[in-house]
Backbone as CSV, one residue per row, in Angstrom:
resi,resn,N_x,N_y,N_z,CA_x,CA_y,CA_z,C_x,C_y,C_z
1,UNK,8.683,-19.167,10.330,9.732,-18.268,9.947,9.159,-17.173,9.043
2,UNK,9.651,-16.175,9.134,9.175,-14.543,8.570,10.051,-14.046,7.734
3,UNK,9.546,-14.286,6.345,10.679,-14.267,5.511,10.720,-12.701,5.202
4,UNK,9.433,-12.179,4.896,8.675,-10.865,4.668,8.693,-9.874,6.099
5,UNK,9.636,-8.223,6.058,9.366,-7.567,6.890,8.069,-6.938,6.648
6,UNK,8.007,-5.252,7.661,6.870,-4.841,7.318,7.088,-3.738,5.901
7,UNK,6.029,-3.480,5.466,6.160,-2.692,4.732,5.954,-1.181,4.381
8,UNK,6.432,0.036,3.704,5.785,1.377,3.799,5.569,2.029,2.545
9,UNK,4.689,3.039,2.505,4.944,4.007,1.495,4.873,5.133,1.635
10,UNK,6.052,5.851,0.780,6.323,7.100,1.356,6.241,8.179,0.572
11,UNK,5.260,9.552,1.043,5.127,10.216,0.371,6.162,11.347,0.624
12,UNK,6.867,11.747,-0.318,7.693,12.823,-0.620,7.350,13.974,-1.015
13,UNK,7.714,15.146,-0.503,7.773,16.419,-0.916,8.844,17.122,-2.135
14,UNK,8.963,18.173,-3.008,9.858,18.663,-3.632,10.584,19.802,-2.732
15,UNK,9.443,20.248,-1.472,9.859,21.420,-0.809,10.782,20.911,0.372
16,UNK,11.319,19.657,0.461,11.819,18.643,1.446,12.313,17.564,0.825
17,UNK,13.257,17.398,-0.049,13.300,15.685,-0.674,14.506,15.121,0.275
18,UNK,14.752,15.705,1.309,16.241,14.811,2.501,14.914,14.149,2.994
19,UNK,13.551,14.461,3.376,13.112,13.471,4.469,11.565,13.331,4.025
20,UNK,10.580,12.022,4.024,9.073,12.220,2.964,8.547,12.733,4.771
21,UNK,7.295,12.883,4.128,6.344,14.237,4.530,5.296,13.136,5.080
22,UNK,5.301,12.005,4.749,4.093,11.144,4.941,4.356,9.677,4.553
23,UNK,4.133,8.655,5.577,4.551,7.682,5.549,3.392,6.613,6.159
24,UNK,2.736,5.622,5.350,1.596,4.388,5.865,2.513,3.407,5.872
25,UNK,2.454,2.723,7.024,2.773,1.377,6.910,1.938,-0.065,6.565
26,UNK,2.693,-1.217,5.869,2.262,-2.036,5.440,2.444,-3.314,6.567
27,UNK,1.599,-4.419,6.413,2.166,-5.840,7.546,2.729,-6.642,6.451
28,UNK,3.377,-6.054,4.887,4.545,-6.610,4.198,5.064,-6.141,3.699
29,UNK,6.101,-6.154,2.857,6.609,-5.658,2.086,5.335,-5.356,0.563
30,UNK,5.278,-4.199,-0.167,4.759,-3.345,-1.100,5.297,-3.621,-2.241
31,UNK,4.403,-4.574,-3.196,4.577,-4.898,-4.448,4.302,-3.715,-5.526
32,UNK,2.992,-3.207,-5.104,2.513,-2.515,-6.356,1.636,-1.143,-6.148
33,UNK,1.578,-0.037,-6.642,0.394,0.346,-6.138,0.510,1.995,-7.214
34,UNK,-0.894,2.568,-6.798,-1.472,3.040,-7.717,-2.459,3.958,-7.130
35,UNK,-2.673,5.229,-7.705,-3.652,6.323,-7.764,-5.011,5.823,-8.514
36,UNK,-6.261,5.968,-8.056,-7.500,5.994,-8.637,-7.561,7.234,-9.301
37,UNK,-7.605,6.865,-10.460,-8.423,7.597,-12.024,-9.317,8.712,-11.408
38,UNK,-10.450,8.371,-10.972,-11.161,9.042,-10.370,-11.463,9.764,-9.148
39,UNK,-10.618,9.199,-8.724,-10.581,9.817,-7.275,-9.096,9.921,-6.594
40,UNK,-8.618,10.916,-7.172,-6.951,10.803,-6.840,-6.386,10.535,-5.404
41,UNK,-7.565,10.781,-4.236,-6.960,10.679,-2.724,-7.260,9.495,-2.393
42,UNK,-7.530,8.466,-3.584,-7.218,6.882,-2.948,-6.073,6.316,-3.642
43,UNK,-5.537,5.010,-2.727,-3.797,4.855,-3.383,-4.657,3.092,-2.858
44,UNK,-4.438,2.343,-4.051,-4.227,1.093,-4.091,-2.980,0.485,-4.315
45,UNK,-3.157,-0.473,-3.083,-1.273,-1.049,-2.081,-1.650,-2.680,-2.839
46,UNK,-1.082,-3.057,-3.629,-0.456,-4.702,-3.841,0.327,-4.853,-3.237
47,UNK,0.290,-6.069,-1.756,1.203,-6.485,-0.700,1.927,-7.902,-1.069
48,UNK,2.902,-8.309,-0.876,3.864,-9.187,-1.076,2.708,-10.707,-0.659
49,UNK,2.188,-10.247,0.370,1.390,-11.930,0.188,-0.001,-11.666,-0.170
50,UNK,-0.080,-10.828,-1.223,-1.415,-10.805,-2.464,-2.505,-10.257,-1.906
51,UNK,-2.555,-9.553,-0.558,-3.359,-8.645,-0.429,-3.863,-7.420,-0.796
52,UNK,-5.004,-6.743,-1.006,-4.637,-5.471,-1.902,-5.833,-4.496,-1.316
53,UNK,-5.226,-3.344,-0.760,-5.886,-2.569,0.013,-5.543,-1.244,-0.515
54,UNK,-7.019,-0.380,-0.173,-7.132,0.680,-0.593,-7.630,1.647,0.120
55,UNK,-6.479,2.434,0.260,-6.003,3.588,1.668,-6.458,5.513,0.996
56,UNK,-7.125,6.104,2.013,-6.927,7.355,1.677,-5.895,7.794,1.962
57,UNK,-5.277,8.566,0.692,-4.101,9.967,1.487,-3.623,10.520,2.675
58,UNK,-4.933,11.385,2.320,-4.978,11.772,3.853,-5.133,11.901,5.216
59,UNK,-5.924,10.719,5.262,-6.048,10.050,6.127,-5.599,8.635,6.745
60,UNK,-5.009,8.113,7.833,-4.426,7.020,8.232,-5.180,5.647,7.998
61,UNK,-6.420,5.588,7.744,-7.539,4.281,8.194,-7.653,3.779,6.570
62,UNK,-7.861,2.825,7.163,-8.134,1.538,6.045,-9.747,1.965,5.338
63,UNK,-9.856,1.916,3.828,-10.802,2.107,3.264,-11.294,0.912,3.135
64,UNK,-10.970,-0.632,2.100,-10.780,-1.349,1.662,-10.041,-2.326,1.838
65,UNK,-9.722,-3.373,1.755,-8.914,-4.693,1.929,-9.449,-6.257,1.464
66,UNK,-8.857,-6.644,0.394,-9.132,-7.863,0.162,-8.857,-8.793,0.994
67,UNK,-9.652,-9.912,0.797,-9.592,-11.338,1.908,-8.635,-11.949,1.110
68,UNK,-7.467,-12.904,2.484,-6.664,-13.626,2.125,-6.807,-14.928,1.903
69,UNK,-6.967,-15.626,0.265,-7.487,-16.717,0.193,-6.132,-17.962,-0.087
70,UNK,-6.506,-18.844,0.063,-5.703,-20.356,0.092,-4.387,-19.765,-1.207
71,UNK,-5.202,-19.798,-2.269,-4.662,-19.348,-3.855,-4.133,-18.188,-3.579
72,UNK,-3.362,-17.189,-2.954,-2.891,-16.064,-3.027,-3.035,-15.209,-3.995
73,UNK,-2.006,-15.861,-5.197,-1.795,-15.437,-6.264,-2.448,-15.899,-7.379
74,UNK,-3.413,-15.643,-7.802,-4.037,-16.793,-9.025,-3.858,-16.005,-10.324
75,UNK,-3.657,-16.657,-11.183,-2.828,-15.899,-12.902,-3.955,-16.585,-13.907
76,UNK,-4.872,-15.945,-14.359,-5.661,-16.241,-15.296,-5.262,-15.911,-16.550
């Protein structure tokens, strides 16, 4: 059973805010995520089952992606 749909994130315009301008999809729902400090055209995605991948902007393809381990979530 699939408790989790898929997931997206959506980039919005100010010159357009009825409809976003740019949209990646996720294989969950989108916990968390975040701009690199240093390199603003990467966006790190925290996914609902503890995966965490790191996508260019502007481009559609996968940079990065953590492996899905037994422990999902581990809290140190």
């Amino acid at each position: 059973m699939r408790l989790q749909g898929d997931g997206l994130v959506l980039f919005w315009s100010l010159k357009n805010p009825e409809f976003p301008m740019r949209a990646l999809k996720a294989p969950c729902s989108v916990t968390a995520l975040a701009f690199a400090k240093r390199s603003p055209h990467l966006l790190g995605v925290g996914l609902y089952d503890g995966t965490v991948a790191v996508r260019p902007t502007p481009a559609r393809r996968l940079v990065l992606s953590s492996l899905i381990l037994a422990s999902d979530h581990l809290i140190i």
